[in-house]
N, C-alpha and C positions, 0 to 999 in steps of 0.2 A: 629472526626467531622470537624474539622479543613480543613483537608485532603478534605474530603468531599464537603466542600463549597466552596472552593479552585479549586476543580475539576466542580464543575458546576458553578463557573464564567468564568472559562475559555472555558466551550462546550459556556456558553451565548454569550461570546467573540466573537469565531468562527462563529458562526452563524448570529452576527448581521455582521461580517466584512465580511464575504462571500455574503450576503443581499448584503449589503450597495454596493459593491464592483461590484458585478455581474460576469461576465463570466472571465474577463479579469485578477483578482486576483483572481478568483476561481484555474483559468490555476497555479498562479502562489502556492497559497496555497497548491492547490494538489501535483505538483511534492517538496516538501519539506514535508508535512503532511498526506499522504493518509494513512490506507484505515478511519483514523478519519474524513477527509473533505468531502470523498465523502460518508459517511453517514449523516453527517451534510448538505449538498449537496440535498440526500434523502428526508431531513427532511422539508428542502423548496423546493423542490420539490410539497411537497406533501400541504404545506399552502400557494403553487402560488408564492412564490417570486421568483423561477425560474423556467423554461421550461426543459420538462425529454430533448428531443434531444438536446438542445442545451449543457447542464449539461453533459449531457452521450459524447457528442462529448469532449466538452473542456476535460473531467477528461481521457478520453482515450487518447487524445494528448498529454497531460500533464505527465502521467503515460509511455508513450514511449520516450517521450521526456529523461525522467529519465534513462529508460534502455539505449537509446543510447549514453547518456553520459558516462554510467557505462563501457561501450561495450569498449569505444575509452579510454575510463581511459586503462583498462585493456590493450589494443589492443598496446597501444601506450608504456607503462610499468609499468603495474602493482604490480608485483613483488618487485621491492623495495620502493615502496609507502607501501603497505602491509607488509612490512617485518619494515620498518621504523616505520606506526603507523598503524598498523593490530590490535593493542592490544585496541585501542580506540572506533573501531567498531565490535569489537569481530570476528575478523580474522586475526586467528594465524597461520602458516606455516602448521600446522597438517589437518584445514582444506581446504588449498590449495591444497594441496597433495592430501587430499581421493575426491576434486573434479574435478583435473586433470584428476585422475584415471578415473571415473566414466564418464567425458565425452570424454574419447577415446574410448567409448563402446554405449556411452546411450545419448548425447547430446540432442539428439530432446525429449526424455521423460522429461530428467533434466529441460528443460528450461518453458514447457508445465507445467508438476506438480508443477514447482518453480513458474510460475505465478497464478497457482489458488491456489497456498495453502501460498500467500504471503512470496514466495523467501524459502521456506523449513524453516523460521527462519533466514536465510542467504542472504537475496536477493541480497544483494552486489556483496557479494563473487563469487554466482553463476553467476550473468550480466559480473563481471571482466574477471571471468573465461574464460566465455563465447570469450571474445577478446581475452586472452591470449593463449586461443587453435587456436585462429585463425578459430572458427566455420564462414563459408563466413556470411556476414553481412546481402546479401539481404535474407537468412536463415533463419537467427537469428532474424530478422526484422519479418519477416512474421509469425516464430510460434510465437514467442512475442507477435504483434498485434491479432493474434486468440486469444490468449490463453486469451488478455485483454478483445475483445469483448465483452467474457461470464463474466471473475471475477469481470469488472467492473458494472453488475448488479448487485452482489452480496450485497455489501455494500450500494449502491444508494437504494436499494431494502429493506434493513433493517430498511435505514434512513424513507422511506415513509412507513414500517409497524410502526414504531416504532410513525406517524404524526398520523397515524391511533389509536392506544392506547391509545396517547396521550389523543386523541377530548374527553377521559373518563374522564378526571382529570379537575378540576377546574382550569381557566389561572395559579392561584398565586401558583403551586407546580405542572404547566407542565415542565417547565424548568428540573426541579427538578429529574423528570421522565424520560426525557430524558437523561439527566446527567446520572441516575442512570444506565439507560439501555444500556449507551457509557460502561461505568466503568465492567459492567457485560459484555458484550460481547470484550471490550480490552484483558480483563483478562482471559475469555477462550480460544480467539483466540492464546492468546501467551503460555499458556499453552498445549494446542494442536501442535503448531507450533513447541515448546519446543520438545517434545514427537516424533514427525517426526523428524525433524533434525537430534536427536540422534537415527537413528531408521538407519538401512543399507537399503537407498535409492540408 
């Protein structure tokens, strides 16, 4: 229970400070927190305290933003940055390898399926990667931003079914609902994601 109450002061957290905030730390929330912000994102969305295009824009700039850092991390030397502290972001040398491999073959699949299925479990790994093959950038930019177009409804889209739901629950245990419906859908997504990762993609 603890656990519990813990986990929905801090959805409560996020959503007054994304409110309160607007666009501008929305940008900066998302690239350090997605895909939790941009269903919290969804969630006012859908009670008016922000605009879907404006929301939908910042969180896919914000989201590329990211990948292009990852791109130039990797691009520029990735390799012993990951080999130094790979163990803190769960990328160890064995998964550098099988995604070396995979994209002297398959780069444009890897990077498409990496972004709609939240990075294989890996998203790091695979954006590093992505520089360290030296895939051309304006490439790698452009399936990236497709691939974000559609996944960033995905979560925004959640967020506003989820304001929908809500409007069933009395104010004093909507929070509550929502929290609970973050916690259930964290949990399958990383179990799913789990499940692909290890899966010969």
């Amino acid at each position: 229970m603890p656990a519990v109450y813990c986990f929905y002061c801090m959805v409560a957290s996020l959503i007054a400070f994304i409110e309160a905030s607007r666009y501008g730390l929305l940008f900066v929330s998302t690239l350090f927190g997605s895909p939790v912000v941009m269903i919290a994102a969804g969630y006012l969305v859908h009670i008016g305290q922000l605009d879907f295009w404006p929301a939908y824009g910042v969180i896919v700039a914000a989201d590329i933003a990211g990948d292009i850092i990852w791109y130039w991390v990797g691009r520029i030397g990735a390799r012993p940055f990951f080999e130094r502290f790979g163990g803190y972001v769960g990328v160890g040398p064995e998964l550098i390898e099988k995604l070396e491999d995979r994209f002297n073959h398959h780069h444009e699949r890897i990077l498409i399926v990496s972004k709609l299925t939240m990075g294989l479990g890996v998203a790091i790994a695979v954006l590093a990667v992505a520089g360290m093959m030296r895939v051309p950038f304006w490439r790698y930019l452009a399936i990236n931003l497709s691939g974000e177009l559609l996944w960033a409804l995905m979560p925004i889209g959640i967020g506003y079914y989820f304001g929908n739901v809500s409007n069933l629950f009395p104010p004093s245990v909507r929070y509550g609902f929502v929290a609970f419906g973050f916690v259930v859908l964290i949990f399958a997504m990383r179990y799913a994601l789990k499940k692909l990762a290890a899966s010969e993609w």
